[in-house]
C-alpha positions in Angstrom: 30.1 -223.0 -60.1 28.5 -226.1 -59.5 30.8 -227.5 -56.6 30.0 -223.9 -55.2 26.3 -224.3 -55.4 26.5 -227.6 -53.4 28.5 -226.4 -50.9 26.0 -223.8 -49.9 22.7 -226.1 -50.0 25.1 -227.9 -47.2 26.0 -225.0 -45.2 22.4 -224.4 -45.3 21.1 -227.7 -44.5 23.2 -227.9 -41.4 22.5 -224.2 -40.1 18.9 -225.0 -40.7 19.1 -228.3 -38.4 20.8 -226.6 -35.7 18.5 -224.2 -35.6 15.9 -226.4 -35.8 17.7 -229.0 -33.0 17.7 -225.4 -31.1 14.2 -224.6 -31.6 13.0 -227.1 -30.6 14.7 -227.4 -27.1 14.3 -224.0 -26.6 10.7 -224.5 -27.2 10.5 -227.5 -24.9 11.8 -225.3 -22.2 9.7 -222.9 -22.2 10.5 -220.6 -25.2 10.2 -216.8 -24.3 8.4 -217.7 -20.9 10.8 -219.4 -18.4 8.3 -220.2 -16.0 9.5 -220.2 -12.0 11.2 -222.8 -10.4 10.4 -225.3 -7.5 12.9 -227.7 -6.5 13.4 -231.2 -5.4 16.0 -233.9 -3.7 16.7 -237.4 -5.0 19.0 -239.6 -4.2 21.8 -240.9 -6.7 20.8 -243.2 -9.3 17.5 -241.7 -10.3 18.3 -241.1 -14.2 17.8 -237.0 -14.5 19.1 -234.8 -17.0 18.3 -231.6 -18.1 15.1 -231.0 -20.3 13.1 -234.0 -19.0 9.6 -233.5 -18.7 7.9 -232.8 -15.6 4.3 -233.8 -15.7 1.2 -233.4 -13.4 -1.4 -235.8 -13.8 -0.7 -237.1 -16.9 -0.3 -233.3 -18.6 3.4 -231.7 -18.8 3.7 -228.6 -16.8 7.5 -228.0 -17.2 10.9 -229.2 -17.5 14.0 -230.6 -15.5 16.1 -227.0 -15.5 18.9 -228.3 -14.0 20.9 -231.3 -12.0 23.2 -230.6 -9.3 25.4 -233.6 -7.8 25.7 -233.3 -3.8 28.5 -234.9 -2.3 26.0 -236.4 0.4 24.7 -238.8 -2.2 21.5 -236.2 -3.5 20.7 -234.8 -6.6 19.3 -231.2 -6.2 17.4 -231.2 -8.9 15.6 -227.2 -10.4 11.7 -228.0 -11.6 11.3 -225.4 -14.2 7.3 -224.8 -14.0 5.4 -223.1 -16.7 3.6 -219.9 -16.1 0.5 -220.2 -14.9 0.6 -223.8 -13.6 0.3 -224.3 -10.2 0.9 -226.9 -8.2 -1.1 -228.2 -5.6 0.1 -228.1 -2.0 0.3 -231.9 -1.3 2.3 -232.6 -4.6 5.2 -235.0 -4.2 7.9 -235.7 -6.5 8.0 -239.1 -8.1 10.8 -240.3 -10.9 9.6 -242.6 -12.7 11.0 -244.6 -16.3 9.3 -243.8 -19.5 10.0 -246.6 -22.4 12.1 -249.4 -22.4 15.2 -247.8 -23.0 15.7 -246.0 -19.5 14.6 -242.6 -20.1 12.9 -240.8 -17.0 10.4 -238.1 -16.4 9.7 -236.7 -13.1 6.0 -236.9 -11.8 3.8 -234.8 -9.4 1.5 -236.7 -7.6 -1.1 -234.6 -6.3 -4.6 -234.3 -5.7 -6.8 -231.4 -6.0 -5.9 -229.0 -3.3 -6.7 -224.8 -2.9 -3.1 -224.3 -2.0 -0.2 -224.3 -4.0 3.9 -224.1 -3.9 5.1 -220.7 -4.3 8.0 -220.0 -6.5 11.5 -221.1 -5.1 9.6 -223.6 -2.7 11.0 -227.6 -2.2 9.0 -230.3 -3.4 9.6 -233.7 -1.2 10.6 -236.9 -3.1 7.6 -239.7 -3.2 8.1 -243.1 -3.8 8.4 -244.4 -7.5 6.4 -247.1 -8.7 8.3 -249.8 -10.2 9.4 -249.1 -14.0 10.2 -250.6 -17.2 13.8 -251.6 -16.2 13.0 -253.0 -13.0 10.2 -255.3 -14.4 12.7 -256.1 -17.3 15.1 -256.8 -14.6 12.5 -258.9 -12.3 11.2 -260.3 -15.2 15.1 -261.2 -16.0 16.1 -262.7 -12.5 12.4 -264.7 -12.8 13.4 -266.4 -16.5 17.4 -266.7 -15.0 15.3 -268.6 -11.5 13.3 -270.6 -14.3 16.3 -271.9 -16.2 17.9 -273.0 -13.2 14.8 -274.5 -11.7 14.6 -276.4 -15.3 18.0 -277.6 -15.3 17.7 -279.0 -11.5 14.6 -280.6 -12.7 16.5 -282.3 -15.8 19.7 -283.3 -13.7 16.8 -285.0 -11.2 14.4 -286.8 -13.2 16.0 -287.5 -16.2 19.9 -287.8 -15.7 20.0 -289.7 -12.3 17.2 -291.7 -13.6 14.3 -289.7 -11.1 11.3 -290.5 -13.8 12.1 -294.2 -13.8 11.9 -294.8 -10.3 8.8 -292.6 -10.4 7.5 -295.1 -13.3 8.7 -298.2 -10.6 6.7 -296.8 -8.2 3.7 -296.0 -9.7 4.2 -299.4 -11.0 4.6 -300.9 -7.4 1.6 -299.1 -6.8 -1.1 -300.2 -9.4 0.1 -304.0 -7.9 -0.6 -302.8 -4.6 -4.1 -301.6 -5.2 -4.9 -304.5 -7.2 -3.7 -306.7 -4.5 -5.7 -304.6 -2.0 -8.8 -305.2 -4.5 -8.7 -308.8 -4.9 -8.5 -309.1 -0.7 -11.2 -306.9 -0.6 -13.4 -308.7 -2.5 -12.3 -312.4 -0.5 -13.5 -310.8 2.8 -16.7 -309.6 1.1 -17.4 -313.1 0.2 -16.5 -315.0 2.9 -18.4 -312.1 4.9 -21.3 -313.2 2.9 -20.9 -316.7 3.9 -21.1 -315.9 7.4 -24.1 -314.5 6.9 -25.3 -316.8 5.3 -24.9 -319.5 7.8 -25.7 -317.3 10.6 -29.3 -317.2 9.2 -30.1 -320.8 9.1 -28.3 -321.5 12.2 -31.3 -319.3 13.7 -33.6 -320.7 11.2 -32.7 -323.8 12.8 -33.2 -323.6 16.2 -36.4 -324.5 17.4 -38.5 -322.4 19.1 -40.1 -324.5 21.6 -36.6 -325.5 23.0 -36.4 -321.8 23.1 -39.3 -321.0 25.2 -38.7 -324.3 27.5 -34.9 -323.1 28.2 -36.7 -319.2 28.8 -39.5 -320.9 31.4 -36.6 -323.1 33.0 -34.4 -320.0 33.2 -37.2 -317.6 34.9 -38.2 -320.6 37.5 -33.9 -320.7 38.3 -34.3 -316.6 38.6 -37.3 -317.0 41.2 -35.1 -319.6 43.0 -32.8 -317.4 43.6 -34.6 -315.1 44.6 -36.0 -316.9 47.5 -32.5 -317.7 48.5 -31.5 -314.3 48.5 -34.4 -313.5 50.6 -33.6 -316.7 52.9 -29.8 -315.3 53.2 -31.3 -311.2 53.5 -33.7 -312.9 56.6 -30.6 -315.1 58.3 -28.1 -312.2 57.9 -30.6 -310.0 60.1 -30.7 -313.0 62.7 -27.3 -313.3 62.9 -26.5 -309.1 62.8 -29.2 -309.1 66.2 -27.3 -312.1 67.9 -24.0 -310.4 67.5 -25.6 -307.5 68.8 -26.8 -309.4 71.9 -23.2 -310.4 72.5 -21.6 -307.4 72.0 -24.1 -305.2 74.7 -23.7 -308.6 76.7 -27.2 -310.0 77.0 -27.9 -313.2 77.0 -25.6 -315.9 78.9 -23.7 -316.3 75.8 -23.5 -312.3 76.2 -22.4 -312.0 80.1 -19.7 -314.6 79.4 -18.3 -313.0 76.9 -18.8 -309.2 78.8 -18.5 -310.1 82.6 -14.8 -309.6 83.4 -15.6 -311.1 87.2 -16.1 -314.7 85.5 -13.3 -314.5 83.4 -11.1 -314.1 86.2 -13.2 -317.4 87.9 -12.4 -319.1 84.8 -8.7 -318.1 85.0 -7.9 -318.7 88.9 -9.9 -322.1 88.1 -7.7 -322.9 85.1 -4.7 -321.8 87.5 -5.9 -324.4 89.9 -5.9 -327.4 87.9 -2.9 -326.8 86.7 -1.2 -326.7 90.2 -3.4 -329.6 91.2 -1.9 -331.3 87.9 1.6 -330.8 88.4 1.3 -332.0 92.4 -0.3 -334.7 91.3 2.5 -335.3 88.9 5.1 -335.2 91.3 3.1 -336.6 94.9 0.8 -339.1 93.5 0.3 -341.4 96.2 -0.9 -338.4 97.9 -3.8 -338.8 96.0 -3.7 -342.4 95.3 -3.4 -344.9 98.3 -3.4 -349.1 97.4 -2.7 -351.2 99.6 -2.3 -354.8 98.7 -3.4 -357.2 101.5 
């Protein structure tokens, strides 16, 4: 009797979770009112399955009704909306995860509009925004970049010996700028010097020699001044003389111009020559001695 009674508190349990398993997903789609359906296109890969939620700003409004698998690489999937939702006219389909363990939802990214789908109407595919999973996976890839950036780093600086030669050169350095400092401060000195002796040198000098070498040098400038003026004066002489010549004035002037006594001068010069050269070879025709 008692194995009996056992038995039947089982039987019961598990008819009583089924039902409640069924309830409740009956319930989540809609119980007595089934709503009318809109539908959608994805593409492969977006994560649907029956009874996922389909929300509208925030609130659910229905359910995934069904997933059919195209052979073009879409997923026609049925949006099973509730009675009495409607959804605005410039609503677009978004998937997008929901938790970290890769469960999906499909949202309706609207904004208030007057006109709505009717029943049996296509809702076009938006863009998701980036999920859970893909975060986890960027986040994944950035951690897997961050290991191997680490482990480059290590084999650099510390296996091949990278931070000594950093610690030579910083070394090399700090000697460098000391050196620098020390040459720095030697010119600054002997700059100091210089100045030094600069100032009496000009302390020094004395200022009547100064004033006698100024006078002396202002008496040479006046000098040669009147010189220039002497040379201005005898330039213009000698420009007017030239002219004379050139338009032939003057005797100096017609015997340079007058083309008459340069051919005098030439039959003249002709003559002597002859007269030379016949007095070369006859000269007793000129020259007569007698000896008594």
């Amino acid at each position: 009797m008692k194995g009996r009674n056992q038995v039947a508190v089982g039987l019961f349990l598990t008819v009583a979770l089924i039902v409640g398993i069924a309830g409740t997903i009956w319930l989540v789609r809609g119980g007595l009112s089934q709503g009318y359906p809109l539908y959608a296109v994805f593409r492969w890969g977006a994560n649907l399955r029956v009874g996922q939620p389909v929300r509208l700003a925030g609130v659910q409004v229905g359910y995934v009704g069904d997933v059919q698998l195209g052979n073009d690489g879409t997923l026609d999937v049925t949006l099973q909306i509730e009675n009495g939702r409607r959804i605005p006219r410039n609503a677009k389909a978004v998937v997008q995860s929901v938790g970290i363990f890769g469960d999906a939802e499909i949202a309706l990214a609207a904004t208030p509009s007057p006109q709505s789908y009717a029943e049996g109407d296509t809702v076009p595919a938006g863009t998701a925004a980036p999920g859970v999973p893909e975060v986890t996976a960027k986040a994944d890839s950035v951690a897997t970049v961050a290991v191997s950036l680490s482990q480059e780093a290590q084999r650099q600086f510390v296996d091949s010996g990278g931070l000594r030669d950093i610690r030579q050169t910083l070394a090399e350095t700090s000697r460098l700028v000391a050196q620098l400092t020390r040459i720095s401060a030697e010119q600054s000195r002997q700059l100091t010097l210089t100045q030094r002796q600069v100032r009496s040198t000009l302390a020094a000098i004395d200022s009547a020699k100064v004033d006698s070498t100024v006078s002396n040098l202002r008496a040479t400038s006046a000098n040669v001044a009147a010189l220039t003026d002497s040379l201005r004066l005898t330039t213009s002489r000698v420009n007017a003389t030239l002219g004379l010549l050139q338009n032939g004035q003057g005797t100096a002037g017609k015997l340079l111009t007058d083309t008459l006594l340069y051919r005098d001068v030439r039959s003249l010069v002709t003559r002597i020559d002859s007269l030379t050269a016949d007095f070369q070879k006859r000269p007793r025709k000129y020259i007569n001695l007698e000896i008594f």
